[in-house]
Structure formats: C-alpha cells, structure tokens
C-alpha positions as CSV (number, residue, x, y, z in Angstrom):
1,X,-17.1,-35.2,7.2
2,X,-17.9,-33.5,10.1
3,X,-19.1,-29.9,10.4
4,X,-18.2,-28.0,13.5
5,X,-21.1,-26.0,15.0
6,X,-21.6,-23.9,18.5
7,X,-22.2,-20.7,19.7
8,X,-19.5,-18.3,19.7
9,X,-17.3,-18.4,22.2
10,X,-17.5,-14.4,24.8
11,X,-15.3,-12.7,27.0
12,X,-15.6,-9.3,28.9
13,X,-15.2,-6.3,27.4
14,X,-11.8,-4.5,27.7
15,X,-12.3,-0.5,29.3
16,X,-12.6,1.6,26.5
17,X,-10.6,4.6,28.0
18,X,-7.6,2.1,28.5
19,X,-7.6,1.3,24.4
20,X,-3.7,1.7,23.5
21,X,-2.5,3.6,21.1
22,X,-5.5,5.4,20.3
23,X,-6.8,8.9,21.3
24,X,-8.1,9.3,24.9
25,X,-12.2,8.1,24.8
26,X,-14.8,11.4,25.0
27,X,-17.1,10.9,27.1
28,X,-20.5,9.7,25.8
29,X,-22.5,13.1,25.8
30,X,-24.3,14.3,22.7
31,X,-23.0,17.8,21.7
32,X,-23.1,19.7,18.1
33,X,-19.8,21.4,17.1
34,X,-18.7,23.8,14.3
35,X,-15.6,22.6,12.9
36,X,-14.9,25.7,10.6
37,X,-16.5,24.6,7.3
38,X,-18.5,21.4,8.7
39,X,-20.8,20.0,11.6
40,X,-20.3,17.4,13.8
41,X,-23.0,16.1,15.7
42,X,-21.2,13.7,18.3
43,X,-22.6,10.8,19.6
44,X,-26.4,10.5,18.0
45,X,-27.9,7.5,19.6
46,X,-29.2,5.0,16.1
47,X,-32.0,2.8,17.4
48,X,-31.8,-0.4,16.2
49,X,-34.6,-3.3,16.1
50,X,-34.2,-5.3,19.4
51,X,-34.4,-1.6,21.5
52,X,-30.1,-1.8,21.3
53,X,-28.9,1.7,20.9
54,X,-25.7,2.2,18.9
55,X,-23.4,5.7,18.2
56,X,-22.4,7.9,15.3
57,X,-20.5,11.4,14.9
58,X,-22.8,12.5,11.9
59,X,-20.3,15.4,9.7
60,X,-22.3,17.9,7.9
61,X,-20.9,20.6,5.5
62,X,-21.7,23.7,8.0
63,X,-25.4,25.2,6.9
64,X,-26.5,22.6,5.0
65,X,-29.2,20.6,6.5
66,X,-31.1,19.2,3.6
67,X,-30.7,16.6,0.5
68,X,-27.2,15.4,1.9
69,X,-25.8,12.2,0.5
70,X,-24.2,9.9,3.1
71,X,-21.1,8.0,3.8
72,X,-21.1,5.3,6.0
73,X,-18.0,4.0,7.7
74,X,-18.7,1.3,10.2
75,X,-15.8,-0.1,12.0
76,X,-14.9,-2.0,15.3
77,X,-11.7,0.6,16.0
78,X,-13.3,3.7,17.3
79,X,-15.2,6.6,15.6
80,X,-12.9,9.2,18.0
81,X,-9.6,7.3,16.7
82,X,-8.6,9.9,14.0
83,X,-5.6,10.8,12.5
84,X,-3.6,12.8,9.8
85,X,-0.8,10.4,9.1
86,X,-0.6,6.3,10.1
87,X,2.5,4.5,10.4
88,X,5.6,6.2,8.7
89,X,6.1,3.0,6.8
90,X,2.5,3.2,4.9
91,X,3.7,5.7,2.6
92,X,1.2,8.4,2.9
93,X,2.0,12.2,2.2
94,X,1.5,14.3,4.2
95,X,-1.5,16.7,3.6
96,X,-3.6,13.7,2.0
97,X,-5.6,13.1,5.8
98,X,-6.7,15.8,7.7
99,X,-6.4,15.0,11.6
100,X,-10.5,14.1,11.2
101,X,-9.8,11.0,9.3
102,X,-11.0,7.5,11.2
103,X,-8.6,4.5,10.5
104,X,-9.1,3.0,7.5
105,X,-12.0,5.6,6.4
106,X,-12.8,8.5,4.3
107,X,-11.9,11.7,5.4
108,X,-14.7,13.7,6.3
109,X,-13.2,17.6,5.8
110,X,-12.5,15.9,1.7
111,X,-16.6,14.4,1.5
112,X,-18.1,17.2,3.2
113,X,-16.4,19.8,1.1
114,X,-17.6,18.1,-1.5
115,X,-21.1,18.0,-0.4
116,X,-22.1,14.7,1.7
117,X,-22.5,13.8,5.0
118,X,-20.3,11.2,6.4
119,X,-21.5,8.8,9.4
120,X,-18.5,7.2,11.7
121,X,-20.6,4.5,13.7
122,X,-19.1,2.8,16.4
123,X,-21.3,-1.2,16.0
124,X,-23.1,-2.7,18.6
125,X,-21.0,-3.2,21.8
126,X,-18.0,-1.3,20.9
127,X,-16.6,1.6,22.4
128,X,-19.8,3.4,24.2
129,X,-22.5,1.6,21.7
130,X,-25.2,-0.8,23.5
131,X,-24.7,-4.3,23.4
132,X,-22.5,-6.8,23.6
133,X,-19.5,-6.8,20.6
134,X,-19.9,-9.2,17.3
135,X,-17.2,-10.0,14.7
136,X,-19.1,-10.0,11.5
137,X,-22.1,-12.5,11.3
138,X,-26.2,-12.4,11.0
139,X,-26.4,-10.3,14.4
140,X,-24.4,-7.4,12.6
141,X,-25.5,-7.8,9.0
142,X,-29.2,-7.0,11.0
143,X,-27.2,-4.1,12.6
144,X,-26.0,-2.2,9.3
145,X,-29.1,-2.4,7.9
146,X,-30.8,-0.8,10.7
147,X,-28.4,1.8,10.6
148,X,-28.3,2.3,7.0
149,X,-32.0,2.7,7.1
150,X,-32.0,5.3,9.4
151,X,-29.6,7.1,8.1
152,X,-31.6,7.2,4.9
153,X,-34.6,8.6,6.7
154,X,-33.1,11.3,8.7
155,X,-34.4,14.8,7.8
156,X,-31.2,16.0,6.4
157,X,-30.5,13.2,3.9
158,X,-31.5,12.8,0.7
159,X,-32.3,9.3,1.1
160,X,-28.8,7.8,-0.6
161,X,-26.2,6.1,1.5
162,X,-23.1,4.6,0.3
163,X,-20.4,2.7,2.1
164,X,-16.6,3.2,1.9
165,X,-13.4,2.1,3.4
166,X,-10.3,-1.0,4.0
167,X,-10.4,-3.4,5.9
168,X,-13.5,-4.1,8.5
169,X,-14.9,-1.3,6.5
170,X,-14.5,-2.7,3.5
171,X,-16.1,-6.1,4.7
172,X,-18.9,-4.9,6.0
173,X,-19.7,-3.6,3.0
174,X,-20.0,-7.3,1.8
175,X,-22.6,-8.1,4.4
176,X,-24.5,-4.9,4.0
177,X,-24.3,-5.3,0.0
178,X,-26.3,-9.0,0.1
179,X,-28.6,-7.5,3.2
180,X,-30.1,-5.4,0.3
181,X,-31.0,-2.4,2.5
182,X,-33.5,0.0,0.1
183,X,-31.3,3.6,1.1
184,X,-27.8,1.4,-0.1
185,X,-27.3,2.9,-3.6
186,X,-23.8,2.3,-4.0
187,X,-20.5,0.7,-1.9
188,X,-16.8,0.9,-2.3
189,X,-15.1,-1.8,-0.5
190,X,-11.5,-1.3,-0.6
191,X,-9.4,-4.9,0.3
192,X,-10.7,-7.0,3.0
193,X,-10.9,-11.3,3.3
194,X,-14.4,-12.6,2.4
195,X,-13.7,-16.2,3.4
196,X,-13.2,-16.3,7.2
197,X,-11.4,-19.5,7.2
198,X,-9.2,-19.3,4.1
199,X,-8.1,-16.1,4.1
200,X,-8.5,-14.4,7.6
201,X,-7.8,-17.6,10.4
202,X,-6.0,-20.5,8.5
203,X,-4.1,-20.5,5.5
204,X,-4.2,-23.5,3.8
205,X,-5.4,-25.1,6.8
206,X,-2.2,-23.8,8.6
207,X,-3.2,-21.3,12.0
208,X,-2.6,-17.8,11.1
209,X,-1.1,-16.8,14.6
210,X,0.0,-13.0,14.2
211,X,-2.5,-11.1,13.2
212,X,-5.1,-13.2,14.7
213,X,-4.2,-12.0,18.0
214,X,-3.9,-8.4,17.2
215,X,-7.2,-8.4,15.2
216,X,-9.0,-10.1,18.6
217,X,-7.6,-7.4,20.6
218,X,-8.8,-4.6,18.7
219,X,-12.2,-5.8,19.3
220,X,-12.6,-6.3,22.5
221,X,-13.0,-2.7,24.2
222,X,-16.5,-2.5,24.7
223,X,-18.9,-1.7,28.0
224,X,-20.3,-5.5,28.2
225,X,-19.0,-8.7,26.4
226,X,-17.8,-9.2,23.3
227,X,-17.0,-12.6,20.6
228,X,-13.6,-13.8,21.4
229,X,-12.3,-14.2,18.2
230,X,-8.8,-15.8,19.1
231,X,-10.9,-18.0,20.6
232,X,-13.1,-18.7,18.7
233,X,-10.3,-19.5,16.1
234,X,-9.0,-21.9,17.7
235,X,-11.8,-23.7,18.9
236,X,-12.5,-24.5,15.0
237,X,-9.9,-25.3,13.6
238,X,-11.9,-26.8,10.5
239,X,-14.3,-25.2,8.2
240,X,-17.5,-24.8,10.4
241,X,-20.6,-22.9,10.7
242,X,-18.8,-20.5,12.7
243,X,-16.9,-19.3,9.9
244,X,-20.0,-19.9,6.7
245,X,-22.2,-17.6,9.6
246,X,-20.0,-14.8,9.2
247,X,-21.0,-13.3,5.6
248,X,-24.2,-13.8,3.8
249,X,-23.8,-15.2,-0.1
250,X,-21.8,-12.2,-1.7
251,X,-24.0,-13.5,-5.1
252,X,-26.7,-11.5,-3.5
253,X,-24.9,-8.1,-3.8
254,X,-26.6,-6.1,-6.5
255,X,-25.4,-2.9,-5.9
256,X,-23.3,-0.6,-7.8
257,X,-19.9,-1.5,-6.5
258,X,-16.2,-0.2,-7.1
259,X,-14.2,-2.9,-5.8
260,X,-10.0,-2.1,-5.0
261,X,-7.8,-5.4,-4.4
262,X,-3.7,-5.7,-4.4
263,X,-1.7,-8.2,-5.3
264,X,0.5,-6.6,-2.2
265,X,-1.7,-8.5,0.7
266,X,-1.2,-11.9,0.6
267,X,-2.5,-14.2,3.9
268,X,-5.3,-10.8,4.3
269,X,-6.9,-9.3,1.9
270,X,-5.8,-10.1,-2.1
271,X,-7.7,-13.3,-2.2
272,X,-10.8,-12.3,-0.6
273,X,-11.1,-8.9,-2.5
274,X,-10.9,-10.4,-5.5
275,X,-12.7,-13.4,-5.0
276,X,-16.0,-11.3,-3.5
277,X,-15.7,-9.4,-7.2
278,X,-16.5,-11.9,-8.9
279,X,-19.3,-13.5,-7.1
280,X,-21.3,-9.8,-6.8
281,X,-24.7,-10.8,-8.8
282,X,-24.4,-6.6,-9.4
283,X,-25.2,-5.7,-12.9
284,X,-22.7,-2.4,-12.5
285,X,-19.4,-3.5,-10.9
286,X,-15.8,-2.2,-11.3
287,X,-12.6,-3.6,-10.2
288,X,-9.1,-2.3,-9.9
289,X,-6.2,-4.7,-9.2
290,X,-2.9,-2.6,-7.7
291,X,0.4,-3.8,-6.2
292,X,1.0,-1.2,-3.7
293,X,0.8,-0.4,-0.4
294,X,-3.0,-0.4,0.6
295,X,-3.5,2.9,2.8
296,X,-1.6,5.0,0.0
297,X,-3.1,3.8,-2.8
298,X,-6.7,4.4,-0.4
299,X,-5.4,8.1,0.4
300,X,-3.6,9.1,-2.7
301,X,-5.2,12.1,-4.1
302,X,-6.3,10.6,-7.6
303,X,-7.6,7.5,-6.2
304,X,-9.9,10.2,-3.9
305,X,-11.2,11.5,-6.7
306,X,-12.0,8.1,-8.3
307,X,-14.3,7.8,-5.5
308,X,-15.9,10.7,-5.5
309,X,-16.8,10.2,-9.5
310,X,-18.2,7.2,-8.5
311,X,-20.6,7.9,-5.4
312,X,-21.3,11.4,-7.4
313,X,-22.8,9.8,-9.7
314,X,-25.0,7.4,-7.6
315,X,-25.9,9.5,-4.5
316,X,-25.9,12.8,-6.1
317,X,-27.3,12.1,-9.8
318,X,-23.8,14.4,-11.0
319,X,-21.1,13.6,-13.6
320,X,-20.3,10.9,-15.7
321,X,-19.5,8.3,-13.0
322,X,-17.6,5.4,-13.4
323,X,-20.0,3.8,-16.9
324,X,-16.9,4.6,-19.3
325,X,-14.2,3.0,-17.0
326,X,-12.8,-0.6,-18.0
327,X,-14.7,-3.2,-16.2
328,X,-11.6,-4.3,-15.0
329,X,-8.3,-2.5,-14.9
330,X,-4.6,-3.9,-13.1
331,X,-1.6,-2.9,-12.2
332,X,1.3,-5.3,-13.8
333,X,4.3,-5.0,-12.0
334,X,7.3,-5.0,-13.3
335,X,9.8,-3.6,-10.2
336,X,7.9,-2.1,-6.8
337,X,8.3,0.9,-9.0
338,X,7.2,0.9,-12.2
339,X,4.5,-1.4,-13.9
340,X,1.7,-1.0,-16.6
341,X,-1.7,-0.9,-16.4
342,X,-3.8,-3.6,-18.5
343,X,-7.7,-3.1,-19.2
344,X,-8.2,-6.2,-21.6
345,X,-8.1,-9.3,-18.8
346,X,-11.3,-9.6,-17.1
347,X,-11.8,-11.5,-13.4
348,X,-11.3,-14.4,-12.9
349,X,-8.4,-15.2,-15.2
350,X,-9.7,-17.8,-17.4
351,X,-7.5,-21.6,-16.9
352,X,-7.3,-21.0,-20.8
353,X,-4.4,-19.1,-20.1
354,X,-2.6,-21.5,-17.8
355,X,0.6,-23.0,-18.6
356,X,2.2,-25.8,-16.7
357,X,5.7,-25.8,-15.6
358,X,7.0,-28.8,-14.9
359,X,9.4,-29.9,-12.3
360,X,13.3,-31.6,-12.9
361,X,14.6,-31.8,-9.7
362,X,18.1,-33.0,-9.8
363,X,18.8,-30.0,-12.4
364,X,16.6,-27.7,-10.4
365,X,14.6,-26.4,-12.8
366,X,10.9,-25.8,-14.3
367,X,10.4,-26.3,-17.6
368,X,7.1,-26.8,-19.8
369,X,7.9,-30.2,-21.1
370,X,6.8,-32.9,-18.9
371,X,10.1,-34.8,-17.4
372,X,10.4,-37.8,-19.4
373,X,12.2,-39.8,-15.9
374,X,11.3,-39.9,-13.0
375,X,13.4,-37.7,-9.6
376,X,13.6,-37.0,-6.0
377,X,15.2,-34.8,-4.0
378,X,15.2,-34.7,0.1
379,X,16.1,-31.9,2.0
380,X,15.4,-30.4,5.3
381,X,12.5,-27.7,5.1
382,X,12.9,-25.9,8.2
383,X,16.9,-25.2,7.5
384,X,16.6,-24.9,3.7
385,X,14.0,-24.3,0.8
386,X,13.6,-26.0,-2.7
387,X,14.5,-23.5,-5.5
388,X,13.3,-24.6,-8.8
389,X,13.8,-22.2,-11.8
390,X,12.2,-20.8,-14.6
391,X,14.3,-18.8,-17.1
392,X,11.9,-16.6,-19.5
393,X,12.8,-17.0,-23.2
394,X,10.0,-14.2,-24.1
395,X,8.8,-11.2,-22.4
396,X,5.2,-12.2,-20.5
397,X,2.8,-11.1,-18.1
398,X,2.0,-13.4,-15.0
399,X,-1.6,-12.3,-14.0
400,X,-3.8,-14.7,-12.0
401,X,-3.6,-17.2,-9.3
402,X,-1.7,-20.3,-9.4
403,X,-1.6,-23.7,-8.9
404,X,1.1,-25.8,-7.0
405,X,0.7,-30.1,-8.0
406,X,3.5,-31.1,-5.4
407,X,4.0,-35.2,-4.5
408,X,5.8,-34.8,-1.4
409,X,6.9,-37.6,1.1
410,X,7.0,-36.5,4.6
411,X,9.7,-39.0,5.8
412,X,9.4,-38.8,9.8
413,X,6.1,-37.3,10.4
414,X,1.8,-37.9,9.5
415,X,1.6,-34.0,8.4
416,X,3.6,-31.3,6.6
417,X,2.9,-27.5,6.8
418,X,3.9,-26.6,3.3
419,X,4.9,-22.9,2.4
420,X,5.5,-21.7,-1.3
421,X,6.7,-18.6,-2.4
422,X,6.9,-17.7,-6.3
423,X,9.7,-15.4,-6.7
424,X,11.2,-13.0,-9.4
425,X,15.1,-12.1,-9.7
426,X,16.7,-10.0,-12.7
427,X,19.0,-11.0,-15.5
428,X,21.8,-9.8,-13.2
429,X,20.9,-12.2,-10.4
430,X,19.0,-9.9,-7.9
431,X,16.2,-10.5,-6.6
432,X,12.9,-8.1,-7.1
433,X,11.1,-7.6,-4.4
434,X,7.8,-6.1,-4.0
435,X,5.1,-3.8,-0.9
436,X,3.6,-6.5,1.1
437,X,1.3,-6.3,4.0
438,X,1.2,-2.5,4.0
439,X,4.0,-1.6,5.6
440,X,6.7,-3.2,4.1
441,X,8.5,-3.9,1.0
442,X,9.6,-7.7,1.1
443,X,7.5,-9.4,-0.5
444,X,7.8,-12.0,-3.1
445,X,5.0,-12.1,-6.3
446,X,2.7,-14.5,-4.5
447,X,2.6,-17.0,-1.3
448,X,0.8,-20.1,-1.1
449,X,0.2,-22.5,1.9
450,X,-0.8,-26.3,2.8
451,X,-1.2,-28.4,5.8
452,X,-1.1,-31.6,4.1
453,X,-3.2,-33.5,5.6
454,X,-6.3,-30.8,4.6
455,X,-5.3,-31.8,0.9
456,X,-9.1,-32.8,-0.1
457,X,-10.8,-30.9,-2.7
458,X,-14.2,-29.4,-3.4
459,X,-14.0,-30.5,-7.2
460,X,-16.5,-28.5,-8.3
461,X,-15.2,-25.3,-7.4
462,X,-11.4,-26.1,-8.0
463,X,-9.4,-25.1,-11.2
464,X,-6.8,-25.8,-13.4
465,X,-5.3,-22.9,-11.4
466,X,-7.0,-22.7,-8.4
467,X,-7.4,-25.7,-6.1
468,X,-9.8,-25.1,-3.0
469,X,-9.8,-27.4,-0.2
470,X,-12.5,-28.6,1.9
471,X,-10.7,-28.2,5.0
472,X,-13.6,-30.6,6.6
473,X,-11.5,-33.0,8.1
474,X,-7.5,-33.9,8.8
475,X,-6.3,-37.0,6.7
476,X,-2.9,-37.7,8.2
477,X,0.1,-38.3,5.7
478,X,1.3,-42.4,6.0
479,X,5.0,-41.4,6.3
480,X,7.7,-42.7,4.0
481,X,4.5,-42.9,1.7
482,X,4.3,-39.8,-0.8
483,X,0.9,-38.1,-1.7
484,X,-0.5,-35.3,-4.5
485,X,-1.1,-32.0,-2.9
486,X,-2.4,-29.1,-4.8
487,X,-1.3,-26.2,-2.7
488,X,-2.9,-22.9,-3.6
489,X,-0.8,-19.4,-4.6
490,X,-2.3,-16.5,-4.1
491,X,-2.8,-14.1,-6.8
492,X,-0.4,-11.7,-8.3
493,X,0.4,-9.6,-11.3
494,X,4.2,-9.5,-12.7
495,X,5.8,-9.0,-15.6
496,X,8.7,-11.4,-16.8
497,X,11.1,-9.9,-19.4
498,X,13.4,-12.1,-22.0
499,X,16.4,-13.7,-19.2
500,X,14.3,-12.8,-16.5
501,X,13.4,-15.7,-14.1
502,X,10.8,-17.2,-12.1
503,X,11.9,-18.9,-8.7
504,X,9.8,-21.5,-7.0
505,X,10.8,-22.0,-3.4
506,X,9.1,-24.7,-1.0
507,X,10.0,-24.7,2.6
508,X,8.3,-25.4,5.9
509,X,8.0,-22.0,7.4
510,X,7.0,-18.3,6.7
511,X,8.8,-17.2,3.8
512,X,9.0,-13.3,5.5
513,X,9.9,-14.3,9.0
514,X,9.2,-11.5,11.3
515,X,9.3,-11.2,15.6
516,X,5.5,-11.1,16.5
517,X,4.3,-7.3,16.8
518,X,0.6,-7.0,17.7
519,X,1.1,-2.7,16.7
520,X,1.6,-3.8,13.3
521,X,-0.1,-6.2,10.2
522,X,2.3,-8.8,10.7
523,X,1.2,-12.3,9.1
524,X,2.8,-15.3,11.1
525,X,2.4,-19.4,11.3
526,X,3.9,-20.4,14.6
527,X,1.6,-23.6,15.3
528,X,3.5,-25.7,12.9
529,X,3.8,-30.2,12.7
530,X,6.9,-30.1,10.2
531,X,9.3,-32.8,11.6
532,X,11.9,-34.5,9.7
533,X,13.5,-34.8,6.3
534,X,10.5,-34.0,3.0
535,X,11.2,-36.1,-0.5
536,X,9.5,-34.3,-3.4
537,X,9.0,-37.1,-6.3
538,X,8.4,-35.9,-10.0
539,X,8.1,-38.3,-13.4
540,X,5.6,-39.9,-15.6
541,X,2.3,-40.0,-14.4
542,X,3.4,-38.3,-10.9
543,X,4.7,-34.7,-12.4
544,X,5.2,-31.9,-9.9
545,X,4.4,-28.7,-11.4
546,X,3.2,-25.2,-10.9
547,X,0.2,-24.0,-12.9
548,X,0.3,-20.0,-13.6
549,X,-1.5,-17.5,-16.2
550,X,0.5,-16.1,-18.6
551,X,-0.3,-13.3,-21.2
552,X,1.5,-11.8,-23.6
553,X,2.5,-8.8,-22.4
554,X,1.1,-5.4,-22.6
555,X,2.2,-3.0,-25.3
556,X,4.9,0.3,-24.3
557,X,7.4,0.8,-21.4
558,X,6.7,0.2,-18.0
559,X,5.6,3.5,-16.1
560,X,6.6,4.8,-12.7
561,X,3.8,4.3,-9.9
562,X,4.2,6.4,-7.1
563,X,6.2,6.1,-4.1
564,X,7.2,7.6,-1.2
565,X,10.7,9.7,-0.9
566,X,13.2,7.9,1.8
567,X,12.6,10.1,4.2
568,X,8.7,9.7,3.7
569,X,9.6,6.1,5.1
C-alpha cells in the first residue's frame, strides 16, 4: 500500500483584472466610503505571521465604531465580486441580495443593519493579497487564524468573530473550527466536501473531470504563483498526503456550529457536509438536511433569519438562539415540491434501520427475500443501464445513505467504472425528479460511483450502509472472473408511498450527462476504462443487493417547499 507524497504541484498566477465574468478589479488603494447606512473600509492590509500581508473590505453599520460583532467570509473568488442575483436558474428572488453581496456569502447591507461588522478577505495570493495562492491545507488553516485573531483585536470589535457561507466559505470554516482560534465563538458552514479525495477530485476512485477544471481556474488569479489544483489532481490519483494535508481532524471542532447540507448535491457537497457534522467534537451543534437548490435555500429570507438567531446569540449575548431547535431537523422529499420535515432521526442514520433489497435479475426486480437460485444477466453499460425495481407495499421514508453489494464480471476488460443511480417514478409510471447541483432540476434521489479495481475497504470505518474504500492502490479486475464490490450511494431523503417504486439503474457512465461548461457546477467523468460486455451474478452465498434506511414515515400531508415561479427560472 503505497502512500503518494510531494509538494504541491505551482503555476503562475493568472492577471487579476483579466478574471472573467466578474466585476472589473479596483485598484488596490485603501479608501473609507459611506454606503448610505454602512462603512466600507476597502482594502485594510491583515498582517499575518511570516510578514505576508493579506486584504479585507471591513463593513461597518455607519457611526458605529465600537463592540461590533464580526462575520468573516474568506474565499478564493474575489471580495469586489458582488452581486444582487446569480444564475437565473438558482432560484433566487429578487430583493433577497443587495448588489453588496460576495458569491456565496452573507450580504453585508442584511448583517450590518442588524448590527455586525462583516469582513470579505481575499487569502493569501489571491486577487491583490501577498503571497503565493493555496487550496486549503496547513499554510491557510495558519492564515485564517491570523486573520481571525486580528479581527478580534481590532478596536471596533467586541472580540467575537463568526464564520458564514457555501462552498470554499463553508470549508474553511472546517479548518478554522479544528484551528481553535480564541475570538472564533461560533461558525455556520453551509455545504461544502470535507474529504478531498472522495468527494471533491474522484468519486469512487473515478476522476471527477468537470468541475475540477472550473474549480482550478477560479483559483488561479493571483499577483505571484498559485497550487495547481487540476494538477495536482491528477498527479494523485490515489489517496495521498496531498489530499489528508488539506483539512485538519474535523473531531477537533468544538465550536458552536449550525451546519446546512442537501441531499440536492451529490459528487460536491451532500456527503462531505454531512459527514464533517458528525465528526465535530462540538458540545453545541445543529444540523439541517434540505433537498433544494443550495444558493436559495442560503438566501431565502427565513433561512436569513435562522442565522442571525444563531450568531445573535453567540456574538451578541441576544435572544434565545438556536438551544430549543431539534438537534437535527430534514427535509423528506416527497416531489421537488413538496416534502415534510422530520426532527426525530438523528446523524448518522443508524445501520439498525437498513433493509436489504435483494436482486432477481432475470425478472428485474428487488425484493427483500434473498433469491433462492442463482442469475446473470449481461448487457452493454455504455449503451444501456440495469433497471431493477422495487414496488412499495407501505408508505416509507428513505433517509440515509446506501449501500450497493454488486458481483459484477467485466467480460473484456481489468477495470469497470461503475455508476448507480437510485431512482423514484409514481404509481402512473413517471418518473420524479429532483434540484441537483444548484442549478438544475434532474436529478435522481441519490448517485453512487466505483472504479472497480479501488474495491478495498477500510473495515473499520465501513457500514452496513456505508462502504468506504481505501483508494490506496488499483487491484485490476481478472476478466471473465466476477468480484464483490460494495459501491457507495450518496445520501438522500425521499418518501415512498403505497405503489410507488424504487428504480436501481447500473450503467457505465454519468447518469445526468451534460456538454462540459466551466461557467457552471457541472459534475462530469470523462476519464473512463469501461470496455466490453458487464455480467452481474446474484444467488446463494453471492446475493447482489442494495442496502438503504428506511423509516416509517412521518405523520400528516406533505407540505409545499418553496420554489421559484417559471419565469423566476
């Protein structure tokens, strides 16, 4: 077993003022302006430990320089990139942003109205900031808590800092949480990956090769050098130190923490989110679980104020805060439209609750008894998928990850780049579909991926419904030979009503094909070694089955969630 290690892999900086897509780049001069209602102080230079100078536009409610509260939002894309609306297809209203809001962060005219100071900070190397740029790791974990610290010494603070955002902002938040910085009272990390390799550069040991790309560009325009992080990808293609450097252990996150995962961001953010929840050591920890798109849900109005009761509470010493909220609280989907909300399953989802359903594969079907003879079936799976059925007999919630046992003969090739989607159609035969990757509305109730040949397991942390690979070396298939895989699904939260069905489809290639668009999240596997004809095998003593948590379901109708008009999209 051999671990990977080297330096990471640098490449000049792109010019700044050439970033597309984003607002032209001020110039790096450090003026005070009145914003009617707030202050911005552009460009204050943050001192960090090596002598490296970094920049923030500080926002102050105007005429109050004293006992602020702070807001940090640190992220790679540009503390001048501001907007009141993102992509037509995210499903924000208009008048929830004012035109001061950073990508992905809180909206300064909302916090300062409400009394804090809020901190864009553009990290070390990006944009104008000293430096050379660095994706993630010990170099920036030292970073935020420089910054944090100063921000909780500066003569108009109170001495409180908190962190919210999505995304890169959301993920820092891991690293400053387990730095244990003394001003950090309180962080609200709202969806982002917390294993590199899993859930950010290879899925299932499969190269993620859309985002990727996109995500490596967009932090790259910098003054000096930055990580190549494309490159760096590919250059470790196995779990390495590369990708354990990148976050410190989330168990040593002890601060108060609101946590917001979806079930709608599979191959990002769902598994990460939900995963650094339950490993925060912090005594006071809340998670919501929703199935919608990520930048609404982040913007919408009500979810705004669920913020603010919770960093009230900790920075300001006001209102009840979050101590009477359900520990854990999730959306359970029943169309894109309408779902119920359940308090009374914690995180993780015990494997008590898993059921297995077994595979018959000449009638096409799941089922929970275990097939009694043994089957095959062969088919071609970049031209056509295996759909296996399961046909509800009682209403039932689906609320957890899953589990995939699959033997599976690869009949012309040493490796096979399994895809699994777990699907949900009505009792009139239509499929539901569900928001997915932000933008879009396509998506099934969960996706799971496998390069076979990374099937090893770490047995100690793997589950009844939740395998987790090593991904420390390759073990090529022996084809015509057929070996157990346990391919991981994502998690996801879906009701299942009487005559409703569950549809298991395994293919070889994304299950939501798009054209590569690096303006856009777009997930994609392009580097694929399917060749050939697979034979899945199920019968006594080699049962394929899927493993999945199922409660009964939660009392009263299913309530609308909120969604955009059509001509909001």
């Amino acid at each position: 077993m051999n671990i990977q290690t080297m330096q990471p892999i640098t490449c000049p900086g792109l010019d700044p003022a050439t970033a597309e897509g984003k607002p032209p780049l001020p110039p790096l001069e450090h003026v005070t302006e009145d914003l009617g209602g707030l202050t911005v102080e552009r460009n204050t230079a943050i001192p960090l430990r090596d002598g490296i100078r970094i920049y923030g536009d500080i926002y102050r409610p105007a005429g109050m320089d004293r006992d602020l509260p702070v807001l940090l939002a640190w992220g790679p894309y540009g503390k001048h990139n501001q907007k009141d609306m993102l992509w037509p297809s995210a499903g924000i209203e208009a008048g929830w942003m004012s035109p001061l809001t950073g990508f992905e962060a809180p909206d300064p005219r909302y916090w300062c109205r409400n009394g804090y100071a809020v901190a864009y900070v553009d990290p070390r190397g990006m944009w104008h900031s000293e430096g050379n740029g660095v994706h993630n790791g010990p170099q920036e974990a030292e970073d935020v808590y420089d910054a944090i610290e100063w921000l909780g010494g500066a003569d108009w603070s109170n001495g409180r800092v908190g962190m919210l955002g999505v995304s890169y902002l959301a993920g820092i938040q891991y690293i400053a949480g387990a730095m244990q910085p003394p001003s950090l009272k309180a962080i609200s990390p709202w969806e982002c990956f917390s294993d590199w390799y899993r859930e950010f550069c290879y899925h299932g040991g499969i190269p993620e090769t859309g985002f990727i790309p996109r995500a490596s560009r967009n932090m790259r325009y910098s003054l000096a050098s930055t990580e190549d992080t494309a490159a760096n990808v590919a250059a470790n293609p196995l779990m390495s130190d590369y990708y354990k450097s990148r976050y410190p252990d989330l168990r040593d996150i002890q601060v108060p923490a609101f946590v917001v995962a979806s079930w709608s961001d599979h191959g990002l953010h769902t598994r990460g989110t939900l995963e650094a929840f339950a490993q925060m050591s912090s005594p006071q920890k809340w998670l919501r679980v929703h199935g919608q798109k990520k930048w609404r849900y982040f913007y919408d109005p009500e979810n705004v104020e669920a913020q603010r009761v919770f960093f009230d509470y900790y920075l300001l010493d006001n209102g009840p805060g979050p101590l009477s909220w359900p520990q854990v609280q999730l959306e359970v989907l029943d169309t894109a439209e309408t779902m119920r909300i359940r308090s009374d399953i914690f995180w993780p989802v015990p494997d008590t609750q898993a059921v297995r359903l077994y595979a018959g594969l000449e009638e096409r079907t799941l089922a929970t008894p275990a097939p009694a003879a043994s089957s095959q079936v062969t088919f071609d799976p970049m031209a056509e998928s295996l759909d296996l059925e399961y046909v509800f007999q009682e209403p039932a919630d689906l609320v957890g990850p899953m589990r995939l046992r699959l033997f599976l003969r690869a009949n012309d090739a040493e490796d096979a780049d399994i895809f699994v989607a777990v699907r949900k159609f009505a009792r009139d035969g239509a499929e539901v579909r569900f928001a997915f990757n932000a933008l879009f509305d396509d998506g099934p109730v969960a996706l799971g991926w496998l390069r076979a040949s990374h099937q090893p397991l770490d047995e100690e942390r793997s589950t009844e419904l939740r395998p987790v690979h090593l991904h420390l070396a390759e073990e090529p298939l022996i084809p015509g030979e057929p070996r157990a895989l346990d391919v991981e699904v994502w998690p996801s939260g879906v009701h299942f009503d009487q005559g409703e069905k569950l549809v298991l489809s395994i293919l070889g290639h994304d299950f939501v094909h798009r054209d590569p668009d690096l303006n856009s999240p777009v997930i994609r596997h392009a580097d694929l070694r399917n060749k050939g004809t697979w034979t899945v095998h199920s019968g006594p003593g080699a049962e394929t089955y899927l493993a999945l948590p199922l409660f009964q379901p939660a009392q009263g109708s299913a309530n609308p969630s909120p969604q955009p008009t059509n001509d909001e999209v």
